[in-house]
C-alpha positions in Angstrom: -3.7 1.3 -14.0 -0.7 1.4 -11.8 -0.9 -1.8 -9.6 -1.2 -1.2 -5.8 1.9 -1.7 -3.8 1.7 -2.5 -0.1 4.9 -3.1 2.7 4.4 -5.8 4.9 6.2 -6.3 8.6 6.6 -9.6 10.0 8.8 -11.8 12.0 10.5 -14.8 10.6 8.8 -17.2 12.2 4.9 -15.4 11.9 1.9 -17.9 10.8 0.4 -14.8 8.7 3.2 -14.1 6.2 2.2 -16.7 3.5 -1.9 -16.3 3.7 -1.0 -12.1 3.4 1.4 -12.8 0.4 -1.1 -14.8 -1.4 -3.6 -12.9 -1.0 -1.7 -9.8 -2.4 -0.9 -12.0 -5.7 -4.8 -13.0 -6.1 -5.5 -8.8 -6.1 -2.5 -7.8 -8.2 -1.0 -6.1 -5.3 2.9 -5.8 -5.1 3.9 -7.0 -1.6 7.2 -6.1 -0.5 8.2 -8.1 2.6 10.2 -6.5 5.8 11.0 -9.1 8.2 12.5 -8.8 12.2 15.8 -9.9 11.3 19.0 -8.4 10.7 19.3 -7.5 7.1 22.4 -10.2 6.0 19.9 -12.9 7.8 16.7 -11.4 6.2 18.5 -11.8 2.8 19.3 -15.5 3.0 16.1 -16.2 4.2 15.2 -14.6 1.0 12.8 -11.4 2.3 12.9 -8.6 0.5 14.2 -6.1 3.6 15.2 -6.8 7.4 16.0 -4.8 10.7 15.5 -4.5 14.2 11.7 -3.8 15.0 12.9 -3.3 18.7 14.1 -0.4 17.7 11.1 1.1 15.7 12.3 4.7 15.2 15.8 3.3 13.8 14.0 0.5 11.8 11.4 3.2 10.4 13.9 5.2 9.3 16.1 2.3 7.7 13.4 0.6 5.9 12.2 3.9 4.5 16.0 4.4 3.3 16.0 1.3 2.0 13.1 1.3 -0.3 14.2 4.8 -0.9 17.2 2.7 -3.0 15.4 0.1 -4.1 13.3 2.1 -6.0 15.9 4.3 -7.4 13.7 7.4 -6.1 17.1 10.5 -5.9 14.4 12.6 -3.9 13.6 10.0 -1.9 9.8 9.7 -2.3 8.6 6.4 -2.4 5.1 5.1 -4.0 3.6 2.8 -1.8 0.0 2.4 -0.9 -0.5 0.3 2.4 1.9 -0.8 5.5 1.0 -3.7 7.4 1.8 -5.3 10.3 1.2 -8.5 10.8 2.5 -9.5 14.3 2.8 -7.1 17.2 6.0 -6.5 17.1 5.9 -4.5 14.0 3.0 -2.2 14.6 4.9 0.7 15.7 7.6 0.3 12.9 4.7 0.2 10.8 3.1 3.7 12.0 6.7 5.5 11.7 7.3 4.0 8.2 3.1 4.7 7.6 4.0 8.1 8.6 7.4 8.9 6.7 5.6 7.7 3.5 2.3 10.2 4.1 0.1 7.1 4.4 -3.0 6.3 6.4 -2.0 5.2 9.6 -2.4 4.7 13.4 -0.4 6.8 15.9 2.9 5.3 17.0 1.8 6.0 20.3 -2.2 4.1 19.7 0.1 1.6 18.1 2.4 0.7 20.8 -0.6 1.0 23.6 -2.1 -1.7 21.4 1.0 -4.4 22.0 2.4 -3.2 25.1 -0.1 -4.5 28.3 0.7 -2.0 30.6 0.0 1.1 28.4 -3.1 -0.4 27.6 -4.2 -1.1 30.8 -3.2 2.4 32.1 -4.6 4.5 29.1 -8.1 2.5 29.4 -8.6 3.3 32.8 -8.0 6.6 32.4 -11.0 6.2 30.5 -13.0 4.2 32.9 -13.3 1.1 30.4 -13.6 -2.5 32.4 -10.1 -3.3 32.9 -8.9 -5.4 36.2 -7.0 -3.7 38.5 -3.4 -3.9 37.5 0.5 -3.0 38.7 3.6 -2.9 37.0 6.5 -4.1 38.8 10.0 -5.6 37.0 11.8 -9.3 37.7 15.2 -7.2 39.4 12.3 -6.0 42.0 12.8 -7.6 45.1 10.4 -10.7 45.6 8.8 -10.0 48.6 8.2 -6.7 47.7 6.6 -7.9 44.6 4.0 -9.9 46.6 3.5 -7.6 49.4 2.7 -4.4 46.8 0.6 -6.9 44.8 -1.3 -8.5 47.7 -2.3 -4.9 49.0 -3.3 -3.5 45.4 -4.7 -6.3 44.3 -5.0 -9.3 46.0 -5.9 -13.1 44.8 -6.2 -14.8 42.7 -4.5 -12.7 40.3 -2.6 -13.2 37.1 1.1 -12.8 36.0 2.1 -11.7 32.5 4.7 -10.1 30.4 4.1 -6.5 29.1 4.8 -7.7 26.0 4.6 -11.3 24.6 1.5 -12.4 23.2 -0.2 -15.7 22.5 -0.7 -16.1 26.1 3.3 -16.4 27.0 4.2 -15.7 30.0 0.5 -14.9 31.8 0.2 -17.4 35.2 -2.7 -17.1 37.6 -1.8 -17.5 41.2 -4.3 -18.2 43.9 -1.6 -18.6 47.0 1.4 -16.5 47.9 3.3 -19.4 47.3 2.2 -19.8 43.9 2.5 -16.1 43.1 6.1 -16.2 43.9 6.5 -19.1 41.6 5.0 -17.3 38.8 7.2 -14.5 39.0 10.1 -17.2 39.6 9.3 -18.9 36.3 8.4 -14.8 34.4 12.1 -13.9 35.1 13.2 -17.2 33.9 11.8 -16.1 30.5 11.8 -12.5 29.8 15.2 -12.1 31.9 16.3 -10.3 35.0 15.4 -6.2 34.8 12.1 -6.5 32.7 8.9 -4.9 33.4 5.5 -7.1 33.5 2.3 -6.8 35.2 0.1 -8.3 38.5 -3.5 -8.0 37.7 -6.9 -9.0 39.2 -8.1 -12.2 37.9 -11.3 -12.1 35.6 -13.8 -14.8 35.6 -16.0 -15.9 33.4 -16.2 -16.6 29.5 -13.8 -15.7 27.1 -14.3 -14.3 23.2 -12.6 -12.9 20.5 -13.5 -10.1 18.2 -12.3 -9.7 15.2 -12.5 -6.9 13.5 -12.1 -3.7 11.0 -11.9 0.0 12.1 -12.4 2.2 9.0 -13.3 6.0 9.7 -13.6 5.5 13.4 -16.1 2.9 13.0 -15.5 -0.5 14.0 -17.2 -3.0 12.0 -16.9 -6.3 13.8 -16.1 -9.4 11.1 -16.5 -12.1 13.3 -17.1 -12.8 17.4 -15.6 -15.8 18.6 -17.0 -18.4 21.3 -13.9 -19.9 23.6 -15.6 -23.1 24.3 -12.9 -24.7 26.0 -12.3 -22.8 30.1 -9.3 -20.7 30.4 -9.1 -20.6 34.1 -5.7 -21.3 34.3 -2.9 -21.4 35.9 -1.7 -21.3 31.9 -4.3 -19.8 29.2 -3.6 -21.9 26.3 -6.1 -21.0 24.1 -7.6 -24.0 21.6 -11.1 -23.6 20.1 -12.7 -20.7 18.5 -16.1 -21.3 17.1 -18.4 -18.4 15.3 -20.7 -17.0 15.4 -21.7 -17.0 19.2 -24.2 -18.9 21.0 -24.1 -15.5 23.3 -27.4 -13.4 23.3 -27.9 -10.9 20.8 -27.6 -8.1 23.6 -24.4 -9.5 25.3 -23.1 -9.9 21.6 -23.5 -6.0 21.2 -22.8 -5.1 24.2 -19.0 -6.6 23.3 -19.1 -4.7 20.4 -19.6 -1.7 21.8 -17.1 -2.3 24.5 -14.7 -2.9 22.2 -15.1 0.0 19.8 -14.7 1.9 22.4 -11.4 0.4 23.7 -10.1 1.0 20.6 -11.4 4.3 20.6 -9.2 5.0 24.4 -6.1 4.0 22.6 -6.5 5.9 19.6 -6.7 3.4 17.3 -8.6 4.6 13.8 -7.5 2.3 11.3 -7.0 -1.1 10.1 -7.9 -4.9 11.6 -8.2 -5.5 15.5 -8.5 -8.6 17.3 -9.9 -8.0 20.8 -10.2 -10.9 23.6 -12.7 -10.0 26.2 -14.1 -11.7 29.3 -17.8 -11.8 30.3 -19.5 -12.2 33.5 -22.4 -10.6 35.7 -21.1 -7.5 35.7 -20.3 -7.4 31.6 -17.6 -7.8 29.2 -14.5 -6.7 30.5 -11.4 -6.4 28.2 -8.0 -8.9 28.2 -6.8 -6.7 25.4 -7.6 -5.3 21.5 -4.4 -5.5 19.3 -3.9 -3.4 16.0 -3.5 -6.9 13.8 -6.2 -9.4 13.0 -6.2 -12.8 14.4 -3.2 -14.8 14.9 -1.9 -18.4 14.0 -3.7 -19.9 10.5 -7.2 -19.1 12.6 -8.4 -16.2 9.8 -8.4 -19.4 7.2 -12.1 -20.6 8.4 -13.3 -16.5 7.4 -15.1 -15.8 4.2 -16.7 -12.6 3.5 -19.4 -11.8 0.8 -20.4 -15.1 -1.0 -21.0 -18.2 0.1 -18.3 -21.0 1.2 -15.6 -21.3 -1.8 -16.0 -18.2 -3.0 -15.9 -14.5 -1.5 -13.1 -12.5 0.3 -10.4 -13.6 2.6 -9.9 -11.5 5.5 -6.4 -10.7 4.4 -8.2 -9.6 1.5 -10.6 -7.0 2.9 -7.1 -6.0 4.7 -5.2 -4.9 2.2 -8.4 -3.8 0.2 -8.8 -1.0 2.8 -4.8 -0.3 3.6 -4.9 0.2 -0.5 -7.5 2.7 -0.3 -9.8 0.2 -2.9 -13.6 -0.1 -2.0 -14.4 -2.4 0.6 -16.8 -5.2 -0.7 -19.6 -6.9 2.0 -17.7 -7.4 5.0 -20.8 -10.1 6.1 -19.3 -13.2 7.0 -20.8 -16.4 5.4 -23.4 -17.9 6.8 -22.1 -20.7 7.9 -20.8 -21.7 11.1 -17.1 -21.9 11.3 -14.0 -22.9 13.7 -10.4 -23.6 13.9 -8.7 -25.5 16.5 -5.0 -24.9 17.9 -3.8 -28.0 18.5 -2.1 -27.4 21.9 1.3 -29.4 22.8 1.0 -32.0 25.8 4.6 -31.8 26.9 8.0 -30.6 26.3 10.4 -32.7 24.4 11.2 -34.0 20.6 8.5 -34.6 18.4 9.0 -37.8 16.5 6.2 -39.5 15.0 2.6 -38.2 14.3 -1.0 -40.3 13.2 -4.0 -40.1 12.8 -3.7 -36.6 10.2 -6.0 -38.6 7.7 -8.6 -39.8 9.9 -9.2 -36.2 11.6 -9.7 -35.3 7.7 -12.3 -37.7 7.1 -14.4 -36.4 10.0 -17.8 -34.8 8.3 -17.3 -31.2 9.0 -13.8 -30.8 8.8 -12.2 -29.2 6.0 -8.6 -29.1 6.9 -6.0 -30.4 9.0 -2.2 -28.8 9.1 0.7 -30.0 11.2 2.7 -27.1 11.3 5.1 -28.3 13.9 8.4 -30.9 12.2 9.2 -34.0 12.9 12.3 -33.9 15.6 11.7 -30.3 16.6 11.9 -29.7 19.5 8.5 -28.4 21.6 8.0 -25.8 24.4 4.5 -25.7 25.6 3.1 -23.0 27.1 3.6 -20.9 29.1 7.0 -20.5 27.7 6.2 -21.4 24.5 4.9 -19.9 21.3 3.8 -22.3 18.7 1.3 -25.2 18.0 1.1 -28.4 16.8 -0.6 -27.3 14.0 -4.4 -26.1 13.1 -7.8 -28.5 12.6 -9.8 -26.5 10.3 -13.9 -27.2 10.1 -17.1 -26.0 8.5 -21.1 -26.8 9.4 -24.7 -25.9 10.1 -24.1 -24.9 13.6 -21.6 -23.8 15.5 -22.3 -26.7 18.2 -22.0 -29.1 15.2 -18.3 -27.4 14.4 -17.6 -27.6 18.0 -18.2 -31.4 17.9 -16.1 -31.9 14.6 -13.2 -30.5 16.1 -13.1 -32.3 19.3 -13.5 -35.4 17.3 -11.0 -34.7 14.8 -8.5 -33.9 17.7 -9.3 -37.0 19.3 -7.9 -38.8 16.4 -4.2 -37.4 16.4 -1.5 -38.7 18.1 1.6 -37.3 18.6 4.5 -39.6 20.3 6.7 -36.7 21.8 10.2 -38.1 23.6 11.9 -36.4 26.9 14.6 -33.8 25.6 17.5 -35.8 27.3 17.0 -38.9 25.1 18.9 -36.8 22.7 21.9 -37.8 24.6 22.5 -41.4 24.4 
């Protein structure tokens, strides 16, 4: 049998890469690698292809070109059996380059609604799904405009963000004008002068994360997430996720079905979501639903189909449907799981860390990774995009995992210096 062959996008710097290349090797899958870089830089960080994904129509057409060659195929057809994306930034690349090649895909235009904020937010209204109210404005729009437009359409508190980052860059609540001004201040300072981002209404109430897998316009949800830890600002630096949920059964649902239909609005059909919701009297209301599965190391506490140490990863079940192979149980283990980001304090250079083995020995956990370096340097959110690294645990309950985390966390420490003590 001809083995499977499947393209995957990413960024140089992505979390996912590794776990989605491994994966592919355990199910004889070819995975050919196309990275966010140019293609000189892609080649000496040794991936297999590399262009602009800010340009997804000329990047589509490149990488097709290029595989085109690679493959030696004169008429230019090309076997492959899956595109992936595994970061935002490449899901519309991926569509085009889904498309070119005849494969099953999502529609450049579902894909870009799914990573671009404003889109979303205007396509699901349109639909009358629970979204805040929202305006797009840019950072060359004069400031007092800005706050006067967003005062009357929206009011406070209310919550800054880019149209585009993700991983909670960028979004500041502001309660005061003062502090809405600020936000916008400190927006420009990092998306640059001329760029669009949005003022919405702030939601309150508990946070949770879906993840899940839309196969022939169902959505079959994999795993809903509790958010233990508040994110009430003014930054949303997201730490603990802990499944299954402790919500009700019917609330449980009730997100399900809020979410499928999200995904519907956008006209998303195929492949992994990962949807973060709020819930409050009134319901769950969506943040977003992206057309990737979860970020970060976070999908290594997931097992589908046997029982812990065995079964599927979810990059497995991924590719298993993007290759057109028959999905096997996509029931979760049954026992409760969680994965801790471990957030970063303060800016500066990172130069010792303790306290890795101790967190290990906690009963509970299975794994810790420091993904940070020593002497890098560290941005903390909301300009920031990384972690210190991931606490990884396993238990009866999710309350238990909870507690395992914390406790594990409470063991590292990280001695972080001021960025000017370089210069000495």
């Amino acid at each position: 049998m001809t083995p499977k062959r499947a393209l995957l996008l990413t960024t140089p710097n992505s979390y996912r890469t590794q776990d989605y290349v491994d994966a592919a090797a355990r199910m004889g899958i070819e995975a050919v690698v196309a990275v966010d870089l140019p293609s000189v830089l892609a080649e000496e960080w040794e991936f297999s292809l590399g262009t602009d994904f800010g340009l997804p129509e000329q990047a589509a057409e490149q990488i097709v070109e290029a595989l085109a060659k690679s493959s030696g195929a004169e008429t230019g057809e090309v076997r492959f059996d899956a595109v992936l994306a595994l970061d935002d930034s490449g899901s519309r690349v991926a569509a085009l380059v889904a498309d070119a090649l005849d494969l099953p895909h999502n529609d450049p235009l579902a894909a870009e609604a799914a990573r671009n904020k404003f889109l979303m937010r205007t396509m699901l209204a349109a639909r009358g799904a629970p979204v805040p109210e929202f305006g797009e404005f840019r950072t060359s729009d004069n400031l007092k405009d800005i706050i006067a437009r967003a005062e009357e359409a929206i009011g406070y508190p209310c919550v800054v963000k880019p149209e585009e980052l993700n991983g909670s860059r960028g979004v500041i609540r502001a309660n005061l004008r003062c502090e809405l001004a600020a936000a916008v201040r400190r927006l420009t300072a990092l998306i640059g002068d001329g760029q669009p981002f949005l003022i919405e209404s702030y939601i309150p109430g508990v946070e949770v994360a879906l993840e899940g897998l839309l196969d022939r316009d169902q959505l079959h949800c994999l795993a809903l997430f509790d958010k233990p830890d508040p994110l009430e600002g003014p930054y949303f630096e997201e730490t603990i996720y802990v499944t299954p949920s402790r919500l009700p059964l019917t609330m449980q649902n009730r997100v399900v079905e809020t979410t499928e239909a999200a995904a519907r609005g956008l006209g998303l059909r195929t492949g992994p979501i990962h949807a973060e919701l709020r819930i409050n009297a009134e319901g769950p209301w969506i943040v977003e639903v992206a057309g990737r599965s979860i970020g970060g190391l976070c999908s290594r506490i997931l097992r589908f189909g046997m029982e812990v140490g065995n079964g599927s990863s979810l990059e497995e079940l991924i590719l298993r449907q993007a290759c057109g192979l028959p999905l096997e149980s996509l029931k979760r283990e049954s026992q409760a799981g969680g994965v801790m980001m471990i957030p970063i304090p303060e800016g500066g250079i990172l130069r010792r860390m303790c306290g890795v083995e101790e967190a290990k020995g906690v009963a509970g956990i299975e794994d810790v990774q420091i993904t940070a370096r020593l002497n890098q340097s560290l941005v903390p959110l909301p300009e920031g995009d990384a972690y210190l690294g991931f606490i990884f645990a396993r238990g009866t309950s999710p309350t238990e995992v909870e507690s395992a985390l914390r406790q594990a966390h409470s063991l590292l420490q990280f001695e972080i210096d001021p960025e000017f003590a370089l210069v000495q």
